[in-house]
VMD Tcl script that draws the C-alpha trace (Angstrom):
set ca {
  {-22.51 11.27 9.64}
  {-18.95 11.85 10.23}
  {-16.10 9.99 7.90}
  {-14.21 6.94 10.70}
  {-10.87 8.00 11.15}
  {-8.36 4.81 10.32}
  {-6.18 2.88 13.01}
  {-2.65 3.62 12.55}
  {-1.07 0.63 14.66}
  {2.07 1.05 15.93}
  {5.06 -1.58 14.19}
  {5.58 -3.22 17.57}
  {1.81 -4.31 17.04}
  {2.41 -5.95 13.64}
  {4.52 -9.21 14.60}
  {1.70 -10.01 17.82}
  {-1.55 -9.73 15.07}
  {0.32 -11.45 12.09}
  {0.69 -13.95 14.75}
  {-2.84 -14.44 15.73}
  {-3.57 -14.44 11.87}
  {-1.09 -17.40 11.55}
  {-2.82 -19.16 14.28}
  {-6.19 -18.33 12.92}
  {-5.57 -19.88 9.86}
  {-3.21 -22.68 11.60}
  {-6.92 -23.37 13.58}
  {-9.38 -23.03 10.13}
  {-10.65 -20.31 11.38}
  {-10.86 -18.34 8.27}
  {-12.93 -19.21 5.66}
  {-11.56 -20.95 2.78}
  {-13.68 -18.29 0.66}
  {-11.40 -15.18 1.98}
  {-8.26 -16.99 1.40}
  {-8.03 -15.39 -2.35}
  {-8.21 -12.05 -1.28}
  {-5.97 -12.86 2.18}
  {-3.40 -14.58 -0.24}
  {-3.76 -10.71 -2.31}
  {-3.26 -8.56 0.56}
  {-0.30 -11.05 2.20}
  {1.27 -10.56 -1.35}
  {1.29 -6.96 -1.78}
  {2.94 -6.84 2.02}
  {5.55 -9.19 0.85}
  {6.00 -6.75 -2.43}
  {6.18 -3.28 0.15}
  {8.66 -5.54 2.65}
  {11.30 -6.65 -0.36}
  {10.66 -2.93 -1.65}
  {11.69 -1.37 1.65}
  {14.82 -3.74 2.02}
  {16.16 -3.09 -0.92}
  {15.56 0.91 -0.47}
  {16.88 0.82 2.77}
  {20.15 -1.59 2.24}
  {20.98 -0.95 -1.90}
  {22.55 -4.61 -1.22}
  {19.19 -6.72 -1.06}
  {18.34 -8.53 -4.50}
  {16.27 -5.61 -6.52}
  {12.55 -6.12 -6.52}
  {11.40 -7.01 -9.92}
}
mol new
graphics top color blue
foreach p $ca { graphics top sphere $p radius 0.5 }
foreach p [lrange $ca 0 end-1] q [lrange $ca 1 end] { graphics top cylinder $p $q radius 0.2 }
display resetview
C-alpha cells in the first residue's frame, strides 16, 4: 500500500478556504465537539504568522 503524498496548496489558496471555514462556522456547520482542537490548530497559525512577521520585518512586536 503506498504512503499518500500531502497537498501542498498554493498561498493564493489560503485566504479563499479560511474563508469557507469562517463561513462554515458563521453557518454551525462544525461541530461544537471539533472546536477545541480547531481553536489548537487556528492558534498555532496565529503563533507561525506573528513568528514570520517579526522574522521578516525585525520591527513587529517580538513573539513571546
Amino acid at each position: 500500500m503506498e504512503t499518500p503524498v500531502p497537498i501542498l496548496r498554493p498561498a493564493t489558496d489560503w485566504p479563499r478556504l479560511l474563508g469557507e471555514l469562517v463561513t462554515q462556522l458563521d453557518t454551525g456547520r462544525i461541530y461544537n465537539r471539533d472546536l477545541n482542537e480547531l481553536a489548537a490548530a487556528l492558534a498555532a497559525v496565529d503563533v507561525a504568522m506573528t513568528r514570520r512577521t517579526y522574522i521578516r520585518s525585525r520591527t513587529a512586536p517580538r513573539p513571546h
